[in-house]
MILUMLO-342643 format. One record per residue (C-alpha): residue number from 1; residue in three letters; x, y, z. Coordinates in pm, whole numbers, plus 50000, padded with zeros to 5 digits. Each point is the difference from the previous one (the first is absolute). Example, Ala and Ser with C-alpha at 12.3 -4.5 7.8 and 13.67 -1.06 7.14 Angstrom:
BEGIN
+-----+-----+-------+-------+-------+
!   i !  aa !     u !     v !     w !
+-----+-----+-------+-------+-------+
!   1 ! ALA ! 51230 ! 49550 ! 50780 !
!   2 ! SER ! 50137 ! 50344 ! 49934 !
+-----+-----+-------+-------+-------+
***
This chain:
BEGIN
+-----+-----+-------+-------+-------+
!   i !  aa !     u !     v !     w !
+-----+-----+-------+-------+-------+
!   1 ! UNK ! 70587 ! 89294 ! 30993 !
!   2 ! UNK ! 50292 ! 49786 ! 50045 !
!   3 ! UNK ! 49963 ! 49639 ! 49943 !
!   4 ! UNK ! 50190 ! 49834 ! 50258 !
!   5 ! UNK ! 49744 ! 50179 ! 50256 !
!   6 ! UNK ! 49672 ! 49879 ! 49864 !
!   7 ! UNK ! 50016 ! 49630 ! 50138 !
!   8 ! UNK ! 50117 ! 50147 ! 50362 !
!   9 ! UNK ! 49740 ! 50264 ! 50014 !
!  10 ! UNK ! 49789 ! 49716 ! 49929 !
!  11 ! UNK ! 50103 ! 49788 ! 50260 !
!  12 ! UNK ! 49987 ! 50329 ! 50216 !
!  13 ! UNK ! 49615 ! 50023 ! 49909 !
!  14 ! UNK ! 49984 ! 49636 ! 50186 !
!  15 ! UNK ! 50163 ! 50070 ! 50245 !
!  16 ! UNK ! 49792 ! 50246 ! 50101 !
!  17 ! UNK ! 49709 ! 49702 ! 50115 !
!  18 ! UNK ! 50189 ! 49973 ! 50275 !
!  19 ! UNK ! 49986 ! 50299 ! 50229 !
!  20 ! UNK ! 49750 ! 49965 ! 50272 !
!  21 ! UNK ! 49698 ! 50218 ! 49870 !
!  22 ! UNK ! 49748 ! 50178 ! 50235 !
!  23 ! UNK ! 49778 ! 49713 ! 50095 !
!  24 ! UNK ! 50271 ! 49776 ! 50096 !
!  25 ! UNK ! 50159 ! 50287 ! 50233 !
!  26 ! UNK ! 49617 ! 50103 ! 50187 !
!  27 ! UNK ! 50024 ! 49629 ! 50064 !
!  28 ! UNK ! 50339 ! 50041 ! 50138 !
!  29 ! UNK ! 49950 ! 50313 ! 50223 !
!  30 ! UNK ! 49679 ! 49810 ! 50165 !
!  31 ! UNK ! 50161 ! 49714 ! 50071 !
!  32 ! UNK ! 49939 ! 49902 ! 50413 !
!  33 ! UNK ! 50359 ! 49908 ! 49973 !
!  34 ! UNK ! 50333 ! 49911 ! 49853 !
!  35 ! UNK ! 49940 ! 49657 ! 49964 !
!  36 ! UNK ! 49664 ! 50090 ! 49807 !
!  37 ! UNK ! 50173 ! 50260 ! 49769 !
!  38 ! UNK ! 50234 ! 49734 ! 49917 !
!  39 ! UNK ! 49727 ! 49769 ! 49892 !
!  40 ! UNK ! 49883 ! 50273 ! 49796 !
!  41 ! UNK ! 50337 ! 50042 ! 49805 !
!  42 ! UNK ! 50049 ! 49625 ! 49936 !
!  43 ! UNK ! 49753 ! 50065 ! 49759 !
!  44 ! UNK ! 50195 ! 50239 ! 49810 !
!  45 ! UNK ! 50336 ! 50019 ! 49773 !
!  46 ! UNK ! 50150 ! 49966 ! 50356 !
!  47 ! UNK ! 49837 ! 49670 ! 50035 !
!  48 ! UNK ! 50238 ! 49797 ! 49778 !
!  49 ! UNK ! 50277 ! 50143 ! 50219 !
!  50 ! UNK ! 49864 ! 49930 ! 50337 !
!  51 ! UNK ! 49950 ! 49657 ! 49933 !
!  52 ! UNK ! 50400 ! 49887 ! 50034 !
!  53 ! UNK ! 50120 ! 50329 ! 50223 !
!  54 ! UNK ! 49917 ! 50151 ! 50331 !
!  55 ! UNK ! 49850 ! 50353 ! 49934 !
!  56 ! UNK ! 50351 ! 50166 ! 50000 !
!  57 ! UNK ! 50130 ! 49816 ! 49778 !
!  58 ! UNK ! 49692 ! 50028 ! 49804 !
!  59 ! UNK ! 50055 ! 50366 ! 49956 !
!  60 ! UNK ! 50357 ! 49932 ! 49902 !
!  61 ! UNK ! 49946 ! 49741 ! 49754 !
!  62 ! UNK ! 49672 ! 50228 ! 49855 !
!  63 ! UNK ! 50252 ! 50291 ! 49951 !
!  64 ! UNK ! 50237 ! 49812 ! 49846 !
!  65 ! UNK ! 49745 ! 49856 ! 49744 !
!  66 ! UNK ! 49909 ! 50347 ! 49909 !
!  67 ! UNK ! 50360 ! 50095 ! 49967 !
!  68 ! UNK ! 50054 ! 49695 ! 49778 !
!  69 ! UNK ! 49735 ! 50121 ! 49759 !
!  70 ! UNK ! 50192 ! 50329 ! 49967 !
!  71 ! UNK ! 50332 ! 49867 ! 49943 !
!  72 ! UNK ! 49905 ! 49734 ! 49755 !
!  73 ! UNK ! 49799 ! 50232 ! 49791 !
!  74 ! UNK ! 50201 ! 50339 ! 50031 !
!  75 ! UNK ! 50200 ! 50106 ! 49738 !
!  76 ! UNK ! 50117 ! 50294 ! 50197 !
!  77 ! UNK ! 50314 ! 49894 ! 50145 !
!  78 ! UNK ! 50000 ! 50266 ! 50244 !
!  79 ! UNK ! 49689 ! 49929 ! 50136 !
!  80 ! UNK ! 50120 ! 49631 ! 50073 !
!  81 ! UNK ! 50315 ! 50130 ! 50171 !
!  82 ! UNK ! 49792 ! 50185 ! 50213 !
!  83 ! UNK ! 49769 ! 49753 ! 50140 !
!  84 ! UNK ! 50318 ! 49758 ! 49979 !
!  85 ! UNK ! 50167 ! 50218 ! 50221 !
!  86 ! UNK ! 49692 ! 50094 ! 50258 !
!  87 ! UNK ! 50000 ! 49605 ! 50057 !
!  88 ! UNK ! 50352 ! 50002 ! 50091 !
!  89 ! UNK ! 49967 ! 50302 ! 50268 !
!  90 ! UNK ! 49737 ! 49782 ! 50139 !
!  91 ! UNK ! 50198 ! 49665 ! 50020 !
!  92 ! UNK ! 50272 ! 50202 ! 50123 !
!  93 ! UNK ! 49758 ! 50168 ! 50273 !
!  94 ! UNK ! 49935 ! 49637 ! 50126 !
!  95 ! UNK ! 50406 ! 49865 ! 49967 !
!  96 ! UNK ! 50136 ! 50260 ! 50166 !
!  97 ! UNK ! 49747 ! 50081 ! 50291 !
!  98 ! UNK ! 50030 ! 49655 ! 50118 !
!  99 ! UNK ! 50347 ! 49963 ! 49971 !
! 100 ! UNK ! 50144 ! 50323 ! 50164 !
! 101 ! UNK ! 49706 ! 50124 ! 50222 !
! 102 ! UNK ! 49801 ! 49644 ! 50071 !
! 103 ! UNK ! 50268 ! 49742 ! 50029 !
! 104 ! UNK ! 49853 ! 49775 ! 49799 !
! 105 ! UNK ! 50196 ! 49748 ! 49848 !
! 106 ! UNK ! 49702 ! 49777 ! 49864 !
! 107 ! UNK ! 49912 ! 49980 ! 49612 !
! 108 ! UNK ! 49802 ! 50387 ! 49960 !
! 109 ! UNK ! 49703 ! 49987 ! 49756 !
! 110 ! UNK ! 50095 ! 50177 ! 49705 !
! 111 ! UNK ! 49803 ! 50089 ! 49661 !
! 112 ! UNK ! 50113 ! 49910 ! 49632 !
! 113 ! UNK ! 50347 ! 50118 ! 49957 !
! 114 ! UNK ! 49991 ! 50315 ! 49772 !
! 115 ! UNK ! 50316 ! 50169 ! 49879 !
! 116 ! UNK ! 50203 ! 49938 ! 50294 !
! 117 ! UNK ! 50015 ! 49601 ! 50092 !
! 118 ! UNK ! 49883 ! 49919 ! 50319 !
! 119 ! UNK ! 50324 ! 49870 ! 50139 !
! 120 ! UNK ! 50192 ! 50273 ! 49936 !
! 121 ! UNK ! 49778 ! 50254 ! 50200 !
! 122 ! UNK ! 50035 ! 49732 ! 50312 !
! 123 ! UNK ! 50380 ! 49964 ! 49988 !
! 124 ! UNK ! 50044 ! 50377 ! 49931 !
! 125 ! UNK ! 49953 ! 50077 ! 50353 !
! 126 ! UNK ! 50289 ! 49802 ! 50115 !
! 127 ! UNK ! 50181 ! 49962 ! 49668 !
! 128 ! UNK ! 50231 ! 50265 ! 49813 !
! 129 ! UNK ! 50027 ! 49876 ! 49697 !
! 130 ! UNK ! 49612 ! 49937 ! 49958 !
! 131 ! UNK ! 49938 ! 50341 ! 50153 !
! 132 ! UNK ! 50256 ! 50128 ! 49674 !
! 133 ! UNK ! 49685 ! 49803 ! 49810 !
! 134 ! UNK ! 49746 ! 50230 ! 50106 !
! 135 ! UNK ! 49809 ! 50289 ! 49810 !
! 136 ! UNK ! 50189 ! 50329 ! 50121 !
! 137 ! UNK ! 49651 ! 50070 ! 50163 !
! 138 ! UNK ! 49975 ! 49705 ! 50182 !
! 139 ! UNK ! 50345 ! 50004 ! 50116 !
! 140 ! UNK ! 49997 ! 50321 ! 50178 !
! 141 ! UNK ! 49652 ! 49916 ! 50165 !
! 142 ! UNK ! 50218 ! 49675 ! 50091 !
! 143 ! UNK ! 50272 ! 50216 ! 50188 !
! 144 ! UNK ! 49744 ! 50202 ! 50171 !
! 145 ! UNK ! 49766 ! 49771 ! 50155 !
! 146 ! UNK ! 50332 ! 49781 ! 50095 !
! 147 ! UNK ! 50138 ! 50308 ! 50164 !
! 148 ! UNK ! 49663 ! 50042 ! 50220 !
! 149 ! UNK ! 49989 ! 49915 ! 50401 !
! 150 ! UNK ! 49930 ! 49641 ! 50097 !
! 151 ! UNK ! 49574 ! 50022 ! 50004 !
! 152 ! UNK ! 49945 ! 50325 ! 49804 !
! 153 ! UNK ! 49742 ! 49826 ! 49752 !
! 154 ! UNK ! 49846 ! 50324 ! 49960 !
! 155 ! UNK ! 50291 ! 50146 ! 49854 !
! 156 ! UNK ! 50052 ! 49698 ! 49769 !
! 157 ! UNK ! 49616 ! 50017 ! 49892 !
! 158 ! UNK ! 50044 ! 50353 ! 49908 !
! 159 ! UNK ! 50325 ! 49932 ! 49825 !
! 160 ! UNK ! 49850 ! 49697 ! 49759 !
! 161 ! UNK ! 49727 ! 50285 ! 49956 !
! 162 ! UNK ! 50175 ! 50225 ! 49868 !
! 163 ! UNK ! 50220 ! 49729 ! 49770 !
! 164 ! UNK ! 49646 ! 49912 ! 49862 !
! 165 ! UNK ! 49924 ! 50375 ! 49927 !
! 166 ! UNK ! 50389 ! 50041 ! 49827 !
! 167 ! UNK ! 49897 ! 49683 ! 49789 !
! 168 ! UNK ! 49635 ! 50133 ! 49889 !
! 169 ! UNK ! 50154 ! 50365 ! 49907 !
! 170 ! UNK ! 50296 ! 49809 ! 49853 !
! 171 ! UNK ! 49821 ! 49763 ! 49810 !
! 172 ! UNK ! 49658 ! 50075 ! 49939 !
! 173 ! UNK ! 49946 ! 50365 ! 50011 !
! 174 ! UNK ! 50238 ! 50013 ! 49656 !
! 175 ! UNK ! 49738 ! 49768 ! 49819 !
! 176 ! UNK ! 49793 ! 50267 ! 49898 !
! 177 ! UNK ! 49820 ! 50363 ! 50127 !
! 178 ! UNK ! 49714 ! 49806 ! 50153 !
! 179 ! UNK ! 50196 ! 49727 ! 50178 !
! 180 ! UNK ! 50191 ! 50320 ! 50140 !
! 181 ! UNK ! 49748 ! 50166 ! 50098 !
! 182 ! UNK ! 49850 ! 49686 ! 50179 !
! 183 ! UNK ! 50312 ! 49934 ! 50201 !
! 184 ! UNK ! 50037 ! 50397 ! 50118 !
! 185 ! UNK ! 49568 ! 49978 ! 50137 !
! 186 ! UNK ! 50171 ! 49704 ! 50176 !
! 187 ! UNK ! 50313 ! 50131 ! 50147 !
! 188 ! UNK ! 49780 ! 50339 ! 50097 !
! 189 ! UNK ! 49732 ! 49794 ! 50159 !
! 190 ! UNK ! 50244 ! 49840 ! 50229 !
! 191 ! UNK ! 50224 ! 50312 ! 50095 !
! 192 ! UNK ! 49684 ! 50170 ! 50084 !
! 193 ! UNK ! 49796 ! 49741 ! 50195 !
! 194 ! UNK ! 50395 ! 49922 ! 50163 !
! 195 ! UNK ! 50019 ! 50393 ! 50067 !
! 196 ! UNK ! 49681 ! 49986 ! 50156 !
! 197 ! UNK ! 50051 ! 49649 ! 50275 !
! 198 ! UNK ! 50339 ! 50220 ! 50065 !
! 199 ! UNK ! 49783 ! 50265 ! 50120 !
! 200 ! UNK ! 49679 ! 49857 ! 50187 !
! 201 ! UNK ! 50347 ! 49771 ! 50227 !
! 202 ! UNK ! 50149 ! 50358 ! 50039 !
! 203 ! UNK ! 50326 ! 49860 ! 49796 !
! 204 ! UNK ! 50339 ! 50270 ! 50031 !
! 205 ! UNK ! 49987 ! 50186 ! 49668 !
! 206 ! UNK ! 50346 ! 49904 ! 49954 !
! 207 ! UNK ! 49904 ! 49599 ! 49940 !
! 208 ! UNK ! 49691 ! 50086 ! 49757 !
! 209 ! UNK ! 50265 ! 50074 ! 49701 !
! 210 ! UNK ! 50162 ! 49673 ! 50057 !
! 211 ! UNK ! 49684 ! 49756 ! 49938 !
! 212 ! UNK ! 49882 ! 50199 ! 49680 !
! 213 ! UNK ! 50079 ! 49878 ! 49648 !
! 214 ! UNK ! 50116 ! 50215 ! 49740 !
! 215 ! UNK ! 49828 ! 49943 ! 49650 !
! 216 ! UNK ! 49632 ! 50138 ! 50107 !
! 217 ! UNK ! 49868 ! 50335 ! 49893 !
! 218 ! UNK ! 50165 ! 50195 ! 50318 !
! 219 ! UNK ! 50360 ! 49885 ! 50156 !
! 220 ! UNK ! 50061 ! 49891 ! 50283 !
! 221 ! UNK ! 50140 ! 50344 ! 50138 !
! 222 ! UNK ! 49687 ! 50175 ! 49889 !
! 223 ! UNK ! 49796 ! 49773 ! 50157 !
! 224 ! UNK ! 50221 ! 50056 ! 50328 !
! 225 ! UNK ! 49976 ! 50348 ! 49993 !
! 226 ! UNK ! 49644 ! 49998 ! 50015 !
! 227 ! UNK ! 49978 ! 49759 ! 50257 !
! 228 ! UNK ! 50167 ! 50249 ! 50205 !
! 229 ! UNK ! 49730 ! 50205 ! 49910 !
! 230 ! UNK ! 49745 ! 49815 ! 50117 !
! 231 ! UNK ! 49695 ! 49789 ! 49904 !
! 232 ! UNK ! 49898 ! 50337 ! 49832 !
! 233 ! UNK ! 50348 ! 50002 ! 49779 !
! 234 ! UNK ! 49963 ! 49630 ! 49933 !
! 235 ! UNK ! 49621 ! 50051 ! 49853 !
! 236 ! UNK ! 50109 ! 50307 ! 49796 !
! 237 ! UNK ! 50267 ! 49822 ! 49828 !
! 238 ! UNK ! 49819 ! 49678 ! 49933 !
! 239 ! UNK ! 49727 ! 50244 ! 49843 !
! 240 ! UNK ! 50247 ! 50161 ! 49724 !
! 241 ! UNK ! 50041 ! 49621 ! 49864 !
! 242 ! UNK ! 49815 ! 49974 ! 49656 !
! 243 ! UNK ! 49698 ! 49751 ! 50120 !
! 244 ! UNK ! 50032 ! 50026 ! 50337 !
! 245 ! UNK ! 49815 ! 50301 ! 50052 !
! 246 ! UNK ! 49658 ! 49744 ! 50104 !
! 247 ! UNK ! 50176 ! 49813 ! 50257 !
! 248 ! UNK ! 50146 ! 50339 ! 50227 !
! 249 ! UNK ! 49708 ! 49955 ! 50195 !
! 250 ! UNK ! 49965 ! 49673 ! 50091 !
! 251 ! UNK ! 50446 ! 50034 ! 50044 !
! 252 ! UNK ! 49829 ! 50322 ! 50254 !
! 253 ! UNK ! 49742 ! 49748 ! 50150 !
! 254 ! UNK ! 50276 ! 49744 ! 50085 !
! 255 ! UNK ! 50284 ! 50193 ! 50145 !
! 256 ! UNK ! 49706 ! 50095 ! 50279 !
! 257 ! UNK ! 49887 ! 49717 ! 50076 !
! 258 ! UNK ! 50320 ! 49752 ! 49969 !
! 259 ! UNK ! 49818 ! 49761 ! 49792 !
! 260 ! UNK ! 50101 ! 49943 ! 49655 !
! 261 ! UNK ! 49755 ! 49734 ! 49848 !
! 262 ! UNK ! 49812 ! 50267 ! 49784 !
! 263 ! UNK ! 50301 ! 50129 ! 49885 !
! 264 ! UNK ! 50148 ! 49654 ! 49882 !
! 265 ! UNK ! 49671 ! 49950 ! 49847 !
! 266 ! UNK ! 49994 ! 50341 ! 49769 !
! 267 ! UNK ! 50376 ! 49903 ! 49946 !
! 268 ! UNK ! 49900 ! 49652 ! 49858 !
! 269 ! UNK ! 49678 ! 50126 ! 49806 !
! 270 ! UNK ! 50263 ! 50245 ! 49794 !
! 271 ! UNK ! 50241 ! 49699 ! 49949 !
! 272 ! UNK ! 49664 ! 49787 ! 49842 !
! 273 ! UNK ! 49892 ! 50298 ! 49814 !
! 274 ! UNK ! 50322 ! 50081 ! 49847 !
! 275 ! UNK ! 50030 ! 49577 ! 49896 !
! 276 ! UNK ! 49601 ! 49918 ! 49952 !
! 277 ! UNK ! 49913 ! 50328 ! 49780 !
! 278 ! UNK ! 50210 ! 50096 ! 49722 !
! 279 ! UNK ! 50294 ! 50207 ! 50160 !
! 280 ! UNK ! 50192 ! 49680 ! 49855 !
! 281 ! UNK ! 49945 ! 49919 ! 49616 !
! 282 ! UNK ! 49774 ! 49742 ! 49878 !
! 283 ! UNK ! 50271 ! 49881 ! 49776 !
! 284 ! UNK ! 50342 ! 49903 ! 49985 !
! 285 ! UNK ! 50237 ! 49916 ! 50291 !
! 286 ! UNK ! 49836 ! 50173 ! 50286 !
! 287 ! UNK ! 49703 ! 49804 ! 50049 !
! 288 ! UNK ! 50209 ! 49687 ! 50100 !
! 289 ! UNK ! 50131 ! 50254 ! 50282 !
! 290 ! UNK ! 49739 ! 50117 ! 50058 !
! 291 ! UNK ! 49846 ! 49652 ! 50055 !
! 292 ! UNK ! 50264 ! 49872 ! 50249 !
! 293 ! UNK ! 49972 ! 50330 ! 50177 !
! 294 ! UNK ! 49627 ! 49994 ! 50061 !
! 295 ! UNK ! 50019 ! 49609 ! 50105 !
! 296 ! UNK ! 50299 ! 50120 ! 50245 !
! 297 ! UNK ! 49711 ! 50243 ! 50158 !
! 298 ! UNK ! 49714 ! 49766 ! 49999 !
! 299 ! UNK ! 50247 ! 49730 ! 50180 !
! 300 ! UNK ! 50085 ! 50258 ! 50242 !
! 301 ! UNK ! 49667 ! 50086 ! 50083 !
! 302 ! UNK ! 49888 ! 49625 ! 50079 !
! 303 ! UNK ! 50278 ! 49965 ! 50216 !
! 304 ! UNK ! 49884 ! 50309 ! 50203 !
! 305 ! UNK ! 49646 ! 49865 ! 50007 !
! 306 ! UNK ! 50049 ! 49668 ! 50089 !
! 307 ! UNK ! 50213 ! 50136 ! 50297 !
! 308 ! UNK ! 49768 ! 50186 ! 50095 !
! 309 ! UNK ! 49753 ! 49775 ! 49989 !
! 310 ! UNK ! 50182 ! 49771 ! 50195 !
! 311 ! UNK ! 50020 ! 50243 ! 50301 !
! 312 ! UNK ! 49628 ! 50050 ! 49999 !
! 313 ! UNK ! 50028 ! 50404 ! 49768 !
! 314 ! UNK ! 49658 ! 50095 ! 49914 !
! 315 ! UNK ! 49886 ! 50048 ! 49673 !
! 316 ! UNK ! 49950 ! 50360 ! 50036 !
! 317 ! UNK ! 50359 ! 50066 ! 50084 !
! 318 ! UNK ! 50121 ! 49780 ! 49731 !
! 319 ! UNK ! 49829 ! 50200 ! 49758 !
! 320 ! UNK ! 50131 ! 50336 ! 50159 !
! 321 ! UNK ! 50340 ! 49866 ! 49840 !
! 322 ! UNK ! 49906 ! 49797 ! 49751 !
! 323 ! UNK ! 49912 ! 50146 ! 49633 !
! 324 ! UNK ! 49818 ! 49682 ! 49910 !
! 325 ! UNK ! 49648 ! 49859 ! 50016 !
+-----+-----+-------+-------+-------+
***
């Protein structure tokens, strides 16, 4: 085993004390309320966070805690460029969204700078010779979103989208098999379950193509041509996916009755299954990706429940989408 990954796998191994286990998440889920659930988390990992920042920020400042523990302990360059870069899609998400589409001229809370410095991705916008600074990658999503109609944040949310998808197959599929793999289940998931919305609104067949992302296990054209096939050509195709074959039914369940939250649910279970249970090795660079990755989930998953319990969700349709607790 190589030496320089025995202290980080180590570290890893702590690390792991601080995902919410069952207990804390049945606690969660019965919660009367938002403000109770919160109560419940303060006496968490979270805790230590929530004590300085509102509960955004918490989430922000948790993530980038976890992502600190990967990038000080990796000796996989590649992996740090990747999460380096995923920060910067997301600081350029915020920059860029309030500057062309929101008109906000204000300070824009940002994260931790990661390969690209913060003030570069807010002058790019207006600035040719920082735009000449960005990543290729990010440049291009720059021109697009700046050519977009005044208002069309749709367009731009589906634009920084796909820049996110173009850094994770850039980046992070080329780590290793398993990483790849990880990023395709992701990019399928999300062409499917897009495929699907398209579908259940009665979307043009000719706009499904453009909202797909290439990289997943289908492209985007085969995914097109079976939306023109139906829900029926949809299912079929998702069902030839290696690993897939479980959730066809449930993809079946969802397209008739427009409702989605079982589907997200089965989605995220093979996400935590592929992380929690050994598709990743046990040594070596991957688990510290494999940590930030899961902690990405987990933090996305409070954020939907605490929503949720703010607008009064029951617990039984939390955990309809919800593969926790």
């Amino acid at each position: 085993m190589p030496e320089r990954f025995v202290y980080a796998n180590g570290r890893i191994s702590a690390g792991e004390t601080t995902f919410l286990d069952r207990r804390i998440w049945q606690m969660l889920l019965s919660a009367r309320d938002g403000e109770e659930a919160i109560r419940f988390l303060g006496d968490t990992w979270y805790g230590s966070f929530m004590q300085h920042y509102s509960m955004e920020e918490c989430f922000v400042r948790a993530m980038e805690a976890a992502e600190e523990e990967l990038l000080e302990l990796s000796a996989d360059r590649s992996i740090v460029r990747g999460i380096l870069y995923r920060r910067d899609v997301r600081n350029a998400r915020y920059l860029w969204k309030a500057k062309l589409f929101l008109g906000e001229e204000a300070a824009v809370a940002t994260e931790r700078p990661g390969l690209v410095p913060v003030d570069v991705l807010g002058g790019a916008p207006e600035d040719p010779a920082l735009r000449e600074e960005l990543p290729p990658a990010f440049r291009a999503a720059l021109e697009d979103v700046s050519a977009l109609e005044e208002g069309n944040t749709v367009g731009f949310d589906r634009r920084m989208d796909r820049l996110a998808a173009e850094v994770e197959i850039g980046e992070l599929a080329p780590v290793d098999p398993e990483a790849g793999r990880y990023v395709k289940v992701r990019l399928e998931q999300k062409n499917f379950l897009a495929a699907g919305r398209c579908l259940v609104d009665d979307v043009p067949p000719d706009e499904v193509e453009k909202i797909l992302f290439p990289g997943g296990y289908h492209s985007p054209g085969e995914i097109s041509a079976a939306y023109r096939r139906g829900g029926t050509g949809l299912s079929e195709l998702l069902g030839e996916t290696t690993g897939f074959e479980a959730v066809t039914g449930v993809y079946d369940s969802a397209l008739e009755s427009g409702s989605f939250y079982e589907l997200e649910r089965e989605y995220d279970a093979m996400l935590l299954e592929m992380l929690e249970e050994g598709s990743f090795p046990v040594f070596g660079p991957l688990p510290l990706l494999s940590y930030v990755l899961r902690k990405e989930l987990e933090v996305s998953h409070l954020k939907l429940l605490l929503a949720a319990k703010s607008a009064g969700v029951g617990r039984d349709i939390l955990r309809a989408r919800l593969p926790r607790g």
